[in-house]
C-alpha positions as CSV (number, residue, x, y, z in Angstrom):
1,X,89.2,117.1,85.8
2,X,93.1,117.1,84.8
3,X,94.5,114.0,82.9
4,X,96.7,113.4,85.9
5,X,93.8,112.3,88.3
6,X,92.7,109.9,85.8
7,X,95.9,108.1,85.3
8,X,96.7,108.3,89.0
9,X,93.7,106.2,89.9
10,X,94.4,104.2,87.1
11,X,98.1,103.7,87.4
12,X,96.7,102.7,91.7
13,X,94.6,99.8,90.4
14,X,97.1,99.0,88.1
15,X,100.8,100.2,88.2
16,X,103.3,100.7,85.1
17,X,105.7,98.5,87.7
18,X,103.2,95.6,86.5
19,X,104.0,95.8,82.6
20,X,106.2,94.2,81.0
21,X,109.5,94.8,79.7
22,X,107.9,95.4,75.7
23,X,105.0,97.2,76.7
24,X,104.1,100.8,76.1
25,X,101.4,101.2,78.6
26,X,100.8,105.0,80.4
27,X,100.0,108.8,78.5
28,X,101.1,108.3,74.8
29,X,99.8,111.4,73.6
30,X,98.7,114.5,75.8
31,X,100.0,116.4,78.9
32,X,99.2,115.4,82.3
33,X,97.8,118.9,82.9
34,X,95.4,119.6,80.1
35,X,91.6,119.0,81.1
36,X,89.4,116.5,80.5
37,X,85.4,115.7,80.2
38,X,84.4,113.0,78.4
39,X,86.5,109.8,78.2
40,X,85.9,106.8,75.6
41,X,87.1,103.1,76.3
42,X,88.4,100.8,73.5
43,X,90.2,97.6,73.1
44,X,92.6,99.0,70.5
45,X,93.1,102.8,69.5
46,X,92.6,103.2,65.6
47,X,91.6,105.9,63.2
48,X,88.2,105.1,63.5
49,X,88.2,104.8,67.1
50,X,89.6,108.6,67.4
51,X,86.8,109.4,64.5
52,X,84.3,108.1,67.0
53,X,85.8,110.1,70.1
54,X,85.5,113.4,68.0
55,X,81.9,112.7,67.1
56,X,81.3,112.1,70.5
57,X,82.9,115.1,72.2
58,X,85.4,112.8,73.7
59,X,89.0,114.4,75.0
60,X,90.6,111.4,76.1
61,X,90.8,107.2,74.9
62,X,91.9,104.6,77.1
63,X,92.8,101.7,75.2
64,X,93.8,98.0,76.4
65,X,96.4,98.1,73.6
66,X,98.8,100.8,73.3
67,X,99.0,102.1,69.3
68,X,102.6,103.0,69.9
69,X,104.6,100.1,71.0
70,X,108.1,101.4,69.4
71,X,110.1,105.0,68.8
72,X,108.4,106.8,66.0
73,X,111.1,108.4,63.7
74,X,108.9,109.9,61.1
75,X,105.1,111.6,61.2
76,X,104.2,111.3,57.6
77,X,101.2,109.3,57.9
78,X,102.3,106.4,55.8
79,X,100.7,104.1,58.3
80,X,97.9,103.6,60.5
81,X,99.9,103.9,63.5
82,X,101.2,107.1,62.8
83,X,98.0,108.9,61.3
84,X,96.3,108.0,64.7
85,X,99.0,109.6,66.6
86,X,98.6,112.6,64.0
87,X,94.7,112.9,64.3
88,X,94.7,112.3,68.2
89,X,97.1,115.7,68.5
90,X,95.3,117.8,66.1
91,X,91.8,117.3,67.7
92,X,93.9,117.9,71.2
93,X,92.5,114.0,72.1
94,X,94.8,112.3,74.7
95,X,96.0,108.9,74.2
96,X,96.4,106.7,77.1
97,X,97.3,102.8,77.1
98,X,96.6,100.4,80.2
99,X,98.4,96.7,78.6
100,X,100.0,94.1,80.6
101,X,99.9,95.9,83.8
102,X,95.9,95.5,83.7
103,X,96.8,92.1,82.6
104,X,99.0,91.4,85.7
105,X,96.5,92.1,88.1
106,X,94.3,90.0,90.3
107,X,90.8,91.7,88.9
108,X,92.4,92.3,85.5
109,X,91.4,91.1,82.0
110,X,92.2,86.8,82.3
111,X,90.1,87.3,85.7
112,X,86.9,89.1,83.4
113,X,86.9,86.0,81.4
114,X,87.0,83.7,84.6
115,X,84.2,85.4,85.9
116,X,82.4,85.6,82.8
117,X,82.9,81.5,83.0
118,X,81.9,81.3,86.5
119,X,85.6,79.9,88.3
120,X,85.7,80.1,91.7
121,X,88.6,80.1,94.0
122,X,90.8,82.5,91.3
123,X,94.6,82.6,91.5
124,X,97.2,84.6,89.4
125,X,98.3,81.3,87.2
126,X,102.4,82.5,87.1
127,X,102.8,85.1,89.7
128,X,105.5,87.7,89.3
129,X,109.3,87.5,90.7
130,X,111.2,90.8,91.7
131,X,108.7,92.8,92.4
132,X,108.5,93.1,96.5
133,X,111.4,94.7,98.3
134,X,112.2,94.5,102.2
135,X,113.0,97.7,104.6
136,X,115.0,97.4,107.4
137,X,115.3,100.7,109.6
138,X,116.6,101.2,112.6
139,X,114.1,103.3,115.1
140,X,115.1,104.4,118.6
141,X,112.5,102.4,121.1
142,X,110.8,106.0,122.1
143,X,109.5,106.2,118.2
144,X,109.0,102.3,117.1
145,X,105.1,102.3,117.2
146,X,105.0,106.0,115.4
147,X,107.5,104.5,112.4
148,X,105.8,101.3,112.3
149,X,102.3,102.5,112.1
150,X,103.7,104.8,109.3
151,X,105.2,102.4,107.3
152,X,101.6,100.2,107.5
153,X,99.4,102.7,106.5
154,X,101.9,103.5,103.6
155,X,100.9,100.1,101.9
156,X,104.4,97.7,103.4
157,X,103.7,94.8,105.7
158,X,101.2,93.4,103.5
159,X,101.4,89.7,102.6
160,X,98.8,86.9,101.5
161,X,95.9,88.0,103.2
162,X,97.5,89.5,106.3
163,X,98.5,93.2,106.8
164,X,100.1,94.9,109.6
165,X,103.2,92.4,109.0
166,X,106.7,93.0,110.3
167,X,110.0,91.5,112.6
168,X,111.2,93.6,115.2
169,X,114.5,93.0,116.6
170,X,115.9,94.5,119.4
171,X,119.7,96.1,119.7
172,X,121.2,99.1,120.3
173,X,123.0,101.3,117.9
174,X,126.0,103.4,118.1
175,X,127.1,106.6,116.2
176,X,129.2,109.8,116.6
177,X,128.2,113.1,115.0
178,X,130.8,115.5,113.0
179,X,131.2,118.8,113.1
180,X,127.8,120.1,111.2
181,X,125.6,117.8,112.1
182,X,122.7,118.2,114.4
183,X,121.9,115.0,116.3
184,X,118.4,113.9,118.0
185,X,120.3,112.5,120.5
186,X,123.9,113.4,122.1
187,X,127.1,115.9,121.4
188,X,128.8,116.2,118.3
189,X,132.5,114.5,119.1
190,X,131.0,111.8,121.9
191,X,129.8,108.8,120.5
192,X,126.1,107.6,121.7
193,X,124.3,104.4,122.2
194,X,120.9,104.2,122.0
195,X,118.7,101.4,122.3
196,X,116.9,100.4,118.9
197,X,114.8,98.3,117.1
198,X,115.3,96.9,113.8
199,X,111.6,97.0,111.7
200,X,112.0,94.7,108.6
201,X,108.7,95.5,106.5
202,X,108.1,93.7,102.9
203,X,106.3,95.8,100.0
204,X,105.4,95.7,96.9
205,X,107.8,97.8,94.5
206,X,105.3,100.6,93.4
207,X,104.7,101.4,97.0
208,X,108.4,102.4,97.6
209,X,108.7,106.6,97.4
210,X,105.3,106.2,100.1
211,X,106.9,104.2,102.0
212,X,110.3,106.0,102.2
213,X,108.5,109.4,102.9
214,X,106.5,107.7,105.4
215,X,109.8,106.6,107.2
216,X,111.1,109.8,107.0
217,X,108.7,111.7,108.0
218,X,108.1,109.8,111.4
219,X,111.7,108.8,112.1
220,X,113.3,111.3,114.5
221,X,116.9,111.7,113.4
222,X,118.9,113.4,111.0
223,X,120.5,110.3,109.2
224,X,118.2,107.2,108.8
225,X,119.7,104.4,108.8
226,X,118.0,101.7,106.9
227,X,118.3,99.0,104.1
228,X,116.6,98.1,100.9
229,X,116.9,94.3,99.5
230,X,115.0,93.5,96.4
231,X,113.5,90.1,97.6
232,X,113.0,86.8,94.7
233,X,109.5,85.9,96.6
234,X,107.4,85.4,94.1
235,X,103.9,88.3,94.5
236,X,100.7,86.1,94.4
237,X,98.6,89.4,93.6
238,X,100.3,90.3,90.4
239,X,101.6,87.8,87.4
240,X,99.8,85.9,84.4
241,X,96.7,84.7,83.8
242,X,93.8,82.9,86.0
243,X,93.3,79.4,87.5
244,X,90.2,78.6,88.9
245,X,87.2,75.6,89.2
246,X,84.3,75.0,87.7
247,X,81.2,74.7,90.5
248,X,80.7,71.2,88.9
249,X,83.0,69.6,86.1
250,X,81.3,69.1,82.8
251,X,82.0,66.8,79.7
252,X,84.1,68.8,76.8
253,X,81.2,69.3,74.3
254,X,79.5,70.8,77.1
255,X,82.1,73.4,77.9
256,X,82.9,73.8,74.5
257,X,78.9,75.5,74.5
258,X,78.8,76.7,77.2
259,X,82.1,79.0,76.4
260,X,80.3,79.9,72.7
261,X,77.4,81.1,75.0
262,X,79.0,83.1,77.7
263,X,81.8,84.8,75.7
264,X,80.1,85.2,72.8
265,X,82.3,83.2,70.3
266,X,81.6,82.5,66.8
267,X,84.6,79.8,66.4
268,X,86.7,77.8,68.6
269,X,89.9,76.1,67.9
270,X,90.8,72.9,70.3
271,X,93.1,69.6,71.0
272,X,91.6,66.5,71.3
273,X,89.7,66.6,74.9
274,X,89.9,62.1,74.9
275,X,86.8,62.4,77.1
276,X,88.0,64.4,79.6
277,X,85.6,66.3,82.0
278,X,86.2,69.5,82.6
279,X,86.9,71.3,86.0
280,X,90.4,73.0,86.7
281,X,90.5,76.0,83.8
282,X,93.6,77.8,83.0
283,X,92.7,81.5,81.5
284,X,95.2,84.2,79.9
285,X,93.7,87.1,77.8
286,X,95.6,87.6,74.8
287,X,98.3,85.4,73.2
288,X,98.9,83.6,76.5
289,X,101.2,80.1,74.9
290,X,104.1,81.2,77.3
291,X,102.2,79.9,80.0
292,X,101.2,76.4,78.8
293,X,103.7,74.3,81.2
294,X,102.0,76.9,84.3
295,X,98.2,75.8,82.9
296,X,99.3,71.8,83.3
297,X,101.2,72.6,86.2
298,X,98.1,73.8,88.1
299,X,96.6,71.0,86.6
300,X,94.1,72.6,84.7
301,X,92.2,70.2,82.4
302,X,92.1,73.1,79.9
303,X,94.2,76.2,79.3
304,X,91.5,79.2,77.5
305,X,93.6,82.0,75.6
306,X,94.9,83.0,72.3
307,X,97.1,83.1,69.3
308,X,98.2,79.4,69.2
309,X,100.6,78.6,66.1
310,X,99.9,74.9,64.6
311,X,102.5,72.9,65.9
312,X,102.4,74.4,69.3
313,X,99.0,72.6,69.2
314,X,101.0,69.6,69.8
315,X,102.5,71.1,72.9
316,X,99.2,70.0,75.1
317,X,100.2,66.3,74.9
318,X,97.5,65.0,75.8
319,X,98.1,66.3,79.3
320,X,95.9,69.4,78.8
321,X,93.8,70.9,76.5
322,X,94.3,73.7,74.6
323,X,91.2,76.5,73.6
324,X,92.2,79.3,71.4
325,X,89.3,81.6,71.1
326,X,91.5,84.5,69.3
327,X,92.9,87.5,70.8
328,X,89.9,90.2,70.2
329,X,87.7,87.4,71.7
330,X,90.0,86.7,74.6
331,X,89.9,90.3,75.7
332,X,86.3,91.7,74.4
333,X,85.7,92.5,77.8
334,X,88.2,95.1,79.0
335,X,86.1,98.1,77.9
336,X,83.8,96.7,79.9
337,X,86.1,96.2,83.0
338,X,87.2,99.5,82.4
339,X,84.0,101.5,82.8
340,X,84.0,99.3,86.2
341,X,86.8,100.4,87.3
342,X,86.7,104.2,86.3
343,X,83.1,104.4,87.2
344,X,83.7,103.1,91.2
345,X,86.0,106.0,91.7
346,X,84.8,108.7,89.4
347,X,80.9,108.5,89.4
348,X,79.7,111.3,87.8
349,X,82.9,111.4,85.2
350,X,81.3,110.9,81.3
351,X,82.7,107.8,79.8
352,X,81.8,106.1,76.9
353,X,82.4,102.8,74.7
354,X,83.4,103.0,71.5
355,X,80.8,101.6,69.2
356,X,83.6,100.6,66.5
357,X,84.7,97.2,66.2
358,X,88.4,97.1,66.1
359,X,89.0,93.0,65.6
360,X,90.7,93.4,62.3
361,X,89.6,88.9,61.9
362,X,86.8,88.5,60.1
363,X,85.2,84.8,59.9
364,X,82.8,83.2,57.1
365,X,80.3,80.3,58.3
C-alpha cells in the first residue's frame, strides 16, 4: 500500500492536532505516495534501527520519538541525527514519528503502562484546553434533520459519552439576493424570510474540514451562514497522562515489586512512601514532572513517570509519592501498542519490531 493509507489511519487514532507545540511528530522522511510493504516499529529511530530495517526488507519505521525535532541546516553526517536521516533516504526507507499526539490520547502510551499495572476506571490525568470548536448554522426547517444527521455522522455532537448532541433554536432569517446570485429561495431584489433553525454542534478540532463539507454538502443554499467559536472546555479524551485505581490498595514495598515485576524494571528511584498504602496511581510515559500538582490533585497516592531532577524530588512533600522508572522504561511498551494498533486495521500488512535496544542508560548491579 501507499505511505498515505498508513499515516491516515494513524493520524485517525491519533491526530497531529494532539502534539504539542515542540513536537515533530508525522512523515519526516519519504513521500506520501511512494509504496510500502514491510513496516518496523521502534521506540526511537537510530542508525542501528534503520541497519535493522534494511536487513529486514523493511520500507518504512514508525518511531514513538521523532529523530528530527529541529530544522537541519547541514547533511554532513557529523551527527547521529543527521547520518540517520542520510541512510533512511539512500535505502528509500521512510521515516515516520507518532510523539505526543499518541501520548495525548485516551489508549495511548501512559494508558499501556496503566494497563500493564492493572488500574481500573482510567482518566486523561490533565485534559487538553482549546481543542473543541462549536458550529452554529442556520438551516431552513425543510432541511434541519438532513444537516443535522450530516454534521453527526461527520464526528461533531459528540461529548462525554453521549453522541448525537446538539441545541436547536428556532427563528427566522432574512436576506436579499444581488444581482448574480442564485437563491434557493426567492427573487434577487426582494428580500425573503424564511423560517430557520439554529444547529449549534461541538467538535473536536481535527474533525473540522469533515464537518464543514458535511454542512455544505447537505445545506441547500448558496451562502451558508454559520459560525465557528473555538470553545475553553477542557476535552476529557485527549491531554496528559493516566489516573486510575488499584482493584485493592497495597503497602509501598509491595507496589514497589509488583511494578519491578510487571514493567520489567531493573531500578527504581522513589520519595519516602511514610507507610502509605497504595491505591489512586498517577501515570505519564516519558518525562512527565509538569504534571506533579495534576497527580496530587487527583489524589493519587503515587505519581509513576520519568526524568525527575534531584531537588524536584522534594516537590512530592510528603503529599504524594514520586516513582521515576526512567524514560526508555516508562515507554518500552509503545512498539508494542503500535503493532496493536496497526494490526486491528491492517491485518495482513508485514510489520515488525525492531530487535535493537535503543535505551542509550545502561545500569551496573
Amino acid at each position: 500500500m501507499k505511505i498515505s493509507e498508513l499515516i491516515k489511519y494513524l493520524e485517525e487514532v491519533a491526530p497531529l492536532t494532539y502534539q504539542e507545540s515542540y513536537d515533530n511528530s508525522g512523515l519526516i522522511v519519504g513521500h506520501p505516495d511512494n509504496e510500502i510493504s514491510k513496516a518496523m516499529i521502534s521506540l526511537d529511530c537510530t542508525e542501528e534501527v534503520i541497519d535493522d530495517a534494511i536487513r529486514k526488507g523493511c520500507n518504512i519505521i514508525i518511531s514513538h520519538h521523532p529523530i528530527v525535532f529541529k530544522g537541519l541546516k547541514r547533511f554532513n553526517g557529523n551527527n547521529y541525527i543527521e547520518r540517520a536521516v542520510i541512510k533512511a533516504i539512500k535505502n528509500n526507507i521512510a521515516l515516520y514519528a507518532i510523539h505526543t499526539n499518541l501520548d495525548n490520547i485516551v489508549g495511548g502510551v501512559s494508558s499501556k503502562i496503566a494497563d500493564k499495572i492493572g488500574l481500573v476506571a482510567q482518566a486523561i490525568l490533565q485534559p487538553k484546553r482549546g481543542l473543541l470548536r462549536k458550529l452554529s448554522v442556520y438551516v431552513p426547517r425543510t432541511h434541519v434533520e438532513e444537516v443535522r444527521k450530516a454534521l453527526f455522522v461527520a464526528g461533531a455532537g459528540a461529548i462525554g459519552n453521549y453522541d448525537e448532541c446538539s441545541y436547536n433554536t428556532i427563528g427566522y432569517g432574512t436576506f436579499r439576493g444581488q444581482d448574480g446570485a442564485n437563491p434557493t429561495v426567492g427573487k434577487v431584489g426582494i428580500q425573503e424570510r424564511v423560517e430557520e433553525t439554529k444547529i449549534e454542534v461541538v467538535y473536536p478540532v481535527n474533525r473540522e474540514r469533515d464537518i464543514l463539507l458535511a454542512m455544505y454538502a447537505t445545506h441547500p443554499y448558496e451562502e451558508v451562514a454559520h459560525d465557528i467559536y473555538t470553545i475553553e472546555n477542557s476535552f476529557h479524551k485527549v491531554g496528559s497522562g493516566t489516573i486510575g485505581n488499584l482493584s485493592e490498595p497495597i503497602s509501598g514495598m509491595e507496589f514497589l515489586a509488583y511494578l519491578k515485576e510487571k514493567l520489567h524494571l531493573k531500578v527504581i528511584r522513589h520519595t519516602h512512601f511514610h507507610d502509605r498504602e497504595i491505591r489512586r496511581v498517577a501515570v505519564c510515559g516519558g518525562a512527565g514532572g509538569f504534571l506533579l500538582s495534576d497527580a496530587k490533585r487527583s489524589g493519587a497516592d503515587v505519581f509513576i513517570t520519568s526524568d525527575f531532577k534531584y531537588h524536584e524530588f522534594f516537590d512530592a512533600e510528603n503529599e504524594i509519592v514520586i516513582i521515576d522508572i526512567g524514560h526508555f522504561e516508562s515507554e518500552q511498551f509503545t512498539q508494542e501498542l503500535l503493532m496493536e494498533i496497526i494490526k486491528k486495521k491492517f491485518v495482513n500488512f508485514a510489520v515488525l519490531l525492531t530487535e535493537i535496544d535503543t535505551n542509550p542508560i545502561n545500569y551496573y548491579s
